[in-house]
N, C-alpha and C positions, 0 to 999 in steps of 0.2 A: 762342225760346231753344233751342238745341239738345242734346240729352238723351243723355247717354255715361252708360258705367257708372262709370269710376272716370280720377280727371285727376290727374296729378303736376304738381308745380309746381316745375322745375327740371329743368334736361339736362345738368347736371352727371354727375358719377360715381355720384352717390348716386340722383338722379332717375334712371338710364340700367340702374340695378344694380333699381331698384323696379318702372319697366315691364319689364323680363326675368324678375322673381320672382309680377309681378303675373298676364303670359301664361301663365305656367307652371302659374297657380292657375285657369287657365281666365276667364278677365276681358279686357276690351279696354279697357285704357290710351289716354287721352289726357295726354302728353306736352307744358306748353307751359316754353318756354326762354325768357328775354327776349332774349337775345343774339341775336345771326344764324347762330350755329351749336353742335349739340351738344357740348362740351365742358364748360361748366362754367367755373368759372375759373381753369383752367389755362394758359389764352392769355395771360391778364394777372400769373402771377405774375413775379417777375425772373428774368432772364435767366440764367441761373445754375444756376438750379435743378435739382435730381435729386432723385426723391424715397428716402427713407429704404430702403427697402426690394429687393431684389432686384428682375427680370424676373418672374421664377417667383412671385412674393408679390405681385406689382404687378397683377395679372389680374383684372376682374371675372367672376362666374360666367358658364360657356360659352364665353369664346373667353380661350385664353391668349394671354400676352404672346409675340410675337415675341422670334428672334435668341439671342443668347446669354440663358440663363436665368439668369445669376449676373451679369450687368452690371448697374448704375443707370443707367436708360434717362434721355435728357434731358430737361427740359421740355417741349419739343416731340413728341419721340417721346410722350409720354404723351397731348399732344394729336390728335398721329395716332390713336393707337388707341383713342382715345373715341370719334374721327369713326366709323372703320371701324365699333364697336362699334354706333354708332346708325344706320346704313345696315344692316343686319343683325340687327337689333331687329324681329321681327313688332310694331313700334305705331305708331304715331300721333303722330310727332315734331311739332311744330311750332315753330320758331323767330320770334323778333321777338315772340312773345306777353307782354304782362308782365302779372302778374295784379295788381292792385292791391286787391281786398277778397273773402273768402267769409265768407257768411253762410249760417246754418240756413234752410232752405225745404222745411216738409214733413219726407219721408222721406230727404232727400238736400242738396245742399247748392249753392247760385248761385254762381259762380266770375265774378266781372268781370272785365275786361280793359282793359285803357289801351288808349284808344281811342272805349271803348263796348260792344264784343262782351263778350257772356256767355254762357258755358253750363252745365246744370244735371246734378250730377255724383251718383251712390247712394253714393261714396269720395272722400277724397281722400287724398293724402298729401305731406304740405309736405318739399318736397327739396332746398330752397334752399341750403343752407348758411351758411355765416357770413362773406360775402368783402367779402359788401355792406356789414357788419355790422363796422369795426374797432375796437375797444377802444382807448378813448383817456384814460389814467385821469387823476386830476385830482390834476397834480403843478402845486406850488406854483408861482406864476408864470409858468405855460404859458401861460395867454389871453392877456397880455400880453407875451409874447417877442417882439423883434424880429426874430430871425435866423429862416430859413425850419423851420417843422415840417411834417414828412409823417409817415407811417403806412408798416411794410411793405409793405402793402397797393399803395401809391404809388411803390415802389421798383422802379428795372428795372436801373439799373447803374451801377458806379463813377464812370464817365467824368465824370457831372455835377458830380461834388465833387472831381475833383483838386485837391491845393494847399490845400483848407480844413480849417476844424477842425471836426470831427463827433463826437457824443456819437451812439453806440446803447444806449435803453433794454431791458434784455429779459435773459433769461436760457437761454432757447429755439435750438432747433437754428437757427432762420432767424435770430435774433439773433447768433447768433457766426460764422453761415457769411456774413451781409453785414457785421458789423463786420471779419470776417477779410480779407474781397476790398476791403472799403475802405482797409485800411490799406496796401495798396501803393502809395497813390497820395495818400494824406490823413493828416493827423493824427487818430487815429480812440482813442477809448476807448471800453470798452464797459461802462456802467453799470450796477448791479445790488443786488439789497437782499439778496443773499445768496451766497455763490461758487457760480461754475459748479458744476454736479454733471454728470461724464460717465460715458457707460457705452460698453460696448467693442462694435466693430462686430463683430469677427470674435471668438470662441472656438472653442477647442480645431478653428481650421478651417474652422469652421461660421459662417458670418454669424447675428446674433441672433434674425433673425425664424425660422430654422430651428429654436433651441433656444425659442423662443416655441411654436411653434406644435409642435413633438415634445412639448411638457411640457403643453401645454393653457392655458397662461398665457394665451396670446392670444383666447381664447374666455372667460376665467371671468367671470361678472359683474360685475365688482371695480365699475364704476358703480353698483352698486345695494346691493352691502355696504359699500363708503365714505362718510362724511355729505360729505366734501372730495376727493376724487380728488385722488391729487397729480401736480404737474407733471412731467412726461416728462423723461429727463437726454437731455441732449447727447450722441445718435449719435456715435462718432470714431472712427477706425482710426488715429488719431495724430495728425494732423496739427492741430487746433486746440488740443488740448493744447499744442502744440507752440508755435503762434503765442501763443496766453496766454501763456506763460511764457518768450518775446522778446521781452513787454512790444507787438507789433505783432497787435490790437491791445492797450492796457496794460487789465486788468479794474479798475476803481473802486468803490467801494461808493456807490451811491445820492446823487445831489446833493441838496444842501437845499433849495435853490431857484436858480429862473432869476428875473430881472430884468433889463431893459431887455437890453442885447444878449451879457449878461454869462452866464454859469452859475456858482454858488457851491457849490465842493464842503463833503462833512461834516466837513472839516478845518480850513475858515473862509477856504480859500484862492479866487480868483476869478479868472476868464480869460473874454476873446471867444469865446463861440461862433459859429460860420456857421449848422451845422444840427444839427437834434436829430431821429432817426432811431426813430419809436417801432415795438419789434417786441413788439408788445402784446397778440399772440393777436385775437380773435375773438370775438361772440356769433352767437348763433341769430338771423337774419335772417330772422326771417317777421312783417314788416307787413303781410300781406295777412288774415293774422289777428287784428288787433287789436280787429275790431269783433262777434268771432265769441263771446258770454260763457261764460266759463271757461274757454278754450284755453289762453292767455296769466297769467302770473303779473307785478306791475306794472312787472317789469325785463324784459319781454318774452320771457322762456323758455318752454317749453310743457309745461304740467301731463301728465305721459304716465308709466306705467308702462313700460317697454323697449321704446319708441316706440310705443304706445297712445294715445291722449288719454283722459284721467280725466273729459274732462266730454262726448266726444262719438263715439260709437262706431261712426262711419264713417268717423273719421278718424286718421289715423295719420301719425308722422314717420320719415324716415331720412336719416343722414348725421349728425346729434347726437355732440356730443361726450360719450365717455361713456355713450353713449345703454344699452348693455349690454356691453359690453369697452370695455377700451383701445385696438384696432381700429376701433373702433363707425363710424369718421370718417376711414377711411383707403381706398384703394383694396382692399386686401388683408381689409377685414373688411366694408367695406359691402355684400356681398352676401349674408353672413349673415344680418343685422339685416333686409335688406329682403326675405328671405325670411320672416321671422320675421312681418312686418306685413302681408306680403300672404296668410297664412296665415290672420292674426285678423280681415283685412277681404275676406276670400271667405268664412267662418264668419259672418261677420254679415251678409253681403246675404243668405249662403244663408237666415236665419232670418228676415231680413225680410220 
């Protein structure tokens, strides 16, 4: 079995942000990605995509973003520069690796591997994120819908649904920015158990993550003094306000139930649907920890103080939503947090 000091399990943003905070703490990262390249799941979200936040705020620590620093770089460009990012990483990337179980061994911890390969690590730190992981909550009638259901998660672009009628569940920025691009082409609602709540891209000039992060907002532990975190509003400089309220698409409040190929709205009224579109956030995707006792709470989240584990002190999370800001899980704060963890797990090998 081969014997490293400390293995990330993910090469995502979060994984990529953990071995750069882990070198820094003097430690040699093993890095494994399941995928065939470090990015994360970037490659696979939809087509579309920008993420929320400026160039200048988009940066993991040590190399900023390219180009204009006040643009919203695309999808892709993001995935460019997680490449570069992990080519210029002092670690120990290894792609195609998928870890499928750690368990306690001694002073340190057995790390499997699908396949068969195992190695045995003094750290770990689960970096997975939640992509693998979609929340699919249990709306009446769902198991038995006829008409086709996916997940965010599954979505890459309009083109497939021209001409049909589509229901998106959600209330969330990916929720309104794909019901928004569906409706050019679809009959698209977008369903919800409460009205949109939006907040303003730009102030006084300034995009928001600049007044976040001048005020300390974006740093304060609000994860850990809220018992409920609340949901995030709707990013807008306008324009989905805009399409909300041309009815394209129209906002509905929550159906009662779907049956057979039907949807039944809370008004008692009833129409064909083709697809229902769920943009339902996310859990903590680590089953490679399931067998590992007390990491895991039985809905699968991980017992951790500001990405600590409470039951095992070699081991650490980053990328967690919430984990310790509202940032905790974004490109722009994950390298805080996984400074944070590589700080409290060089402190413990040192003592070990």
């Amino acid at each position: 079995m081969e014997q490293v000091e400390a293995v990330v399990i993910g090469g995502g943003q979060s994984g990529l942000a953990a071995a750069h905070a882990l070198v820094r703490a003097g430690l040699k990262p093993v890095v494994l990605e399941a995928s065939g390249r470090a990015a994360g799941s970037w490659p696979r979200y939809y087509d579309s995509l920008t993420p929320f936040s400026p160039a200048r705020f988009s940066a993991l620590p040590g190399i900023p973003f390219g180009g204009d620093p006040d643009r919203y770089p695309h999808r892709d460009e993001v995935v460019a520069y997680l490449t570069a990012y992990a080519d210029r990483l002092h670690a120990d990337i290894r792609t195609g690796q998928r870890v499928i179980s750690v368990r306690a061994d001694g002073a340190g911890f057995a790390v499997e591997l699908e396949g068969g390969g195992q190695l045995w690590a003094r750290a770990v730190v689960g970096a997975s994120g939640g992509f693998g992981r979609p929340h699919r909550p249990d709306l009446p009638g769902l198991e038995t819908f006829a008409g086709q259901v996916l997940h965010a998660a599954d979505y890459r672009s309009p083109a497939p649904f021209a001409g049909q009628r589509v229901v998106v569940v959600g209330a969330g920025n990916s929720a309104v920015q794909i019901a928004a691009e569906l409706a050019r082409d679809s009959r698209t609602s977008l369903a919800t158990r409460a009205p949109v709540k939006f907040a303003r891209q730009h102030l006084l000039g300034k995009d928001l993550h600049f007044w976040l992060t001048r005020t300390g907002l974006d740093t304060a532990p609000l994860g850990r003094l809220l018992k409920t975190p609340p949901a995030p509003p709707v990013l807008d400089d306008g324009r989905y306000r805009a399409v909300l309220a041309a009815g394209a698409p129209d906002r509905r409040p929550m159906f009662a139930r779907l049956a057979g190929d039907r949807v039944m709205w809370a008004d008692g009224t009833t129409e064909r649907l083709d697809v229902l579109i769920l943009a339902t956030c996310y859990r903590p995707h680590l089953p490679y920890l399931a067998g590992l006792d007390g990491a895991l709470d039985p809905a699968g989240h991980p017992h951790h103080c500001g990405g600590a584990s409470s039951a095992h002190p070699g081991l650490a999370f980053v990328g967690l939503e919430w984990q310790c800001s509202l940032s905790s899980n974004t490109l722009r704060g994950v390298g805080r947090d996984a400074a944070r963890a590589a700080r409290r797990l060089a402190a413990h090998l040192a003592r070990a």
